[in-house]
C-alpha positions in Angstrom: 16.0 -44.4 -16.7 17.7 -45.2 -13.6 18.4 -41.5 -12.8 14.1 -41.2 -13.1 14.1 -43.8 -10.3 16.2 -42.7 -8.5 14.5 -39.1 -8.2 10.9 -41.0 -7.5 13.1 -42.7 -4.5 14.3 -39.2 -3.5 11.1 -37.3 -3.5 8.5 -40.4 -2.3 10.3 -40.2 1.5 9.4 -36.8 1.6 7.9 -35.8 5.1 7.4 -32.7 4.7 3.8 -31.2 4.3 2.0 -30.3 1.5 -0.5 -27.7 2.0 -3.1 -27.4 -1.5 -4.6 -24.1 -2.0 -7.9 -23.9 -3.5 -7.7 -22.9 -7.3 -11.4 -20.8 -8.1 -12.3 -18.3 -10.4 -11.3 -15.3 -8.7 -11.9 -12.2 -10.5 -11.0 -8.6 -10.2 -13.6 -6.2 -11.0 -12.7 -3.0 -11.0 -10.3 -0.3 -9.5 -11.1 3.3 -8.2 -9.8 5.4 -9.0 -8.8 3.7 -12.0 -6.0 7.0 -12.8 -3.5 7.3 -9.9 -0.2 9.1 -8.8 2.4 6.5 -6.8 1.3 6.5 -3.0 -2.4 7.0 -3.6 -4.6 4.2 -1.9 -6.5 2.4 -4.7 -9.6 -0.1 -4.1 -9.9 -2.6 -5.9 -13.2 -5.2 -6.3 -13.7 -8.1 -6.8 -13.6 -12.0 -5.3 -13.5 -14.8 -3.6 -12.1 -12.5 -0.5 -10.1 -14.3 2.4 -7.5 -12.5 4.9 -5.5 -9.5 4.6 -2.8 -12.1 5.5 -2.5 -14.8 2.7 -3.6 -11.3 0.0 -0.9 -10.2 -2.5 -1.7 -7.2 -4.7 0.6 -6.9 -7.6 0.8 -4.4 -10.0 3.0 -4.8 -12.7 4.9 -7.6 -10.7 5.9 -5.1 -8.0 4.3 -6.1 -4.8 1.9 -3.5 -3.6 1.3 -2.3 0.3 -2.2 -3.9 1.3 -3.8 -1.8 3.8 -7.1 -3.7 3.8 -9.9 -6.0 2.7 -13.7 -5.8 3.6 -16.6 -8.0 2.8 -19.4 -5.4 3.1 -23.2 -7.8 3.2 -21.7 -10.9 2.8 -23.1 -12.1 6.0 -26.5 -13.1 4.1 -24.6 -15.1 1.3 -22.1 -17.1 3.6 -24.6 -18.2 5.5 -26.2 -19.4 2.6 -22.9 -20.8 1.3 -23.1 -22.8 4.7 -26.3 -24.3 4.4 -25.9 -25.7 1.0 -22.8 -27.1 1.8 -20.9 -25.1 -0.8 -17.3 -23.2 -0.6 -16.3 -19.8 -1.5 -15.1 -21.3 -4.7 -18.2 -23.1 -5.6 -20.9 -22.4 -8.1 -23.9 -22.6 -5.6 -27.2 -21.8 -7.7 -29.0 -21.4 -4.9 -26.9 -18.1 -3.3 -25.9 -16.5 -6.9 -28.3 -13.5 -6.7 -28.2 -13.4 -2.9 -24.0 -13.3 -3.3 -24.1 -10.8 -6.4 -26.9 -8.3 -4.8 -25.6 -8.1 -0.9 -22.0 -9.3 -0.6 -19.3 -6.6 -1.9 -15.8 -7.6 -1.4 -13.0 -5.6 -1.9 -8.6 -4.4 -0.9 -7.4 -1.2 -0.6 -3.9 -0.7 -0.9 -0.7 1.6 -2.2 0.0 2.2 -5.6 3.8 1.4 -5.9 5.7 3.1 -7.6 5.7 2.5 -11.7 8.2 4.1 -14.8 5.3 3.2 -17.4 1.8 5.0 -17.6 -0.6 1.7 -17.7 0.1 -0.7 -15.2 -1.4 -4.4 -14.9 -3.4 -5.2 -11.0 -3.9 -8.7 -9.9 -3.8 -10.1 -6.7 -3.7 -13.5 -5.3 -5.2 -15.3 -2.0 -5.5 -18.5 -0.7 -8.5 -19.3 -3.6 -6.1 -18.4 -6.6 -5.2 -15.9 -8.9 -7.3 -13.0 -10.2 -7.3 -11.5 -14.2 -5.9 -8.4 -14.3 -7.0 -5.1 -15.1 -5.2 -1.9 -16.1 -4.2 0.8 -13.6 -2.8 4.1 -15.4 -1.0 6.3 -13.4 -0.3 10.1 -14.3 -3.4 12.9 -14.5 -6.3 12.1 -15.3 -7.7 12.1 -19.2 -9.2 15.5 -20.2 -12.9 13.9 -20.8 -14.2 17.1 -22.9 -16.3 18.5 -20.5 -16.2 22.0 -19.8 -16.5 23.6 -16.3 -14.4 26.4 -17.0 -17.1 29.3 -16.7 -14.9 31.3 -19.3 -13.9 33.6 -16.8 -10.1 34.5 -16.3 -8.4 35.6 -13.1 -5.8 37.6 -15.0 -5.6 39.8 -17.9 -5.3 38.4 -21.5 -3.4 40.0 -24.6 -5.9 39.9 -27.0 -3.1 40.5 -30.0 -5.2 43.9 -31.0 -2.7 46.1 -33.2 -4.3 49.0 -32.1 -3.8 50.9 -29.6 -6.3 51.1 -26.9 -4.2 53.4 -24.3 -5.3 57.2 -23.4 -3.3 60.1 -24.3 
């Protein structure tokens, strides 16, 4: 007990400052493209935005290059925000649908390099810490649809047996 004490005795002088981050529901929407090679610039959407500063994009805990971060119509909905005395982080009713239809918010930045093929994104800001959603590097999946006319550039053995020469 007295080694509890004397930690509370320690740590209750403290001066030094504590700074409290706000803790929302920030989510991470989507990535384009969502199939990359290391070095391509990926954007990725999503919110609460804040600074390119106090951003962190992660991707399979390796820390990725942030090159930058727009809020695209979100002019409308802050002032909103304002006005109804609500935060980025709130839940304000009254600016949902103005927030969801005008205000895009997104980063673009470097797709470190990664050994696996699937890779988990999330990044953090001064509101909290997104979900994370899957980034798979390598070529893109074959979908199945065909825009090969059919037409080669070079000649093909068809595996005939006969033989087609002059003589």
């Amino acid at each position: 007990m007295s080694a509890v004490m004397l930690l509370l005795t320690l740590f209750s002088c403290s001066t030094a400052p504590v700074t409290f981050a706000q803790n929302c529901d920030v989510r991470l929407s989507s990535l384009a493209p969502e199939h990359v090679q290391e070095g391509e610039t990926v954007r990725a959407t999503g919110g609460p935005m804040t600074a390119v500063w106090d951003t962190a994009v992660y991707v399979d805990g390796v820390r990725a290059e942030v090159l930058t971060l727009q809020r695209e119509g979100c002019e409308e909905c802050d002032t909103c925000k304002t006005e109804n005395s609500c935060s980025a982080c709130d839940d304000c009713d009254a600016c949902d649908v103005i927030c969801a239809q005008d205000c895009i918010e997104s980063i673009d930045f470097i797709a470190p390099s990664q050994e696996a093929e699937h890779a988990d994104v999330s990044f953090y800001n001064g509101h909290g810490q997104s979900n994370p959603i899957v980034l798979h590097y390598g070529a893109t999946p074959d979908t199945g649809t065909a825009t090969d006319t059919g037409e080669l550039s070079s000649p093909v053995d068809t595996g005939s047996p006969e033989d087609t020469s002059s003589k």
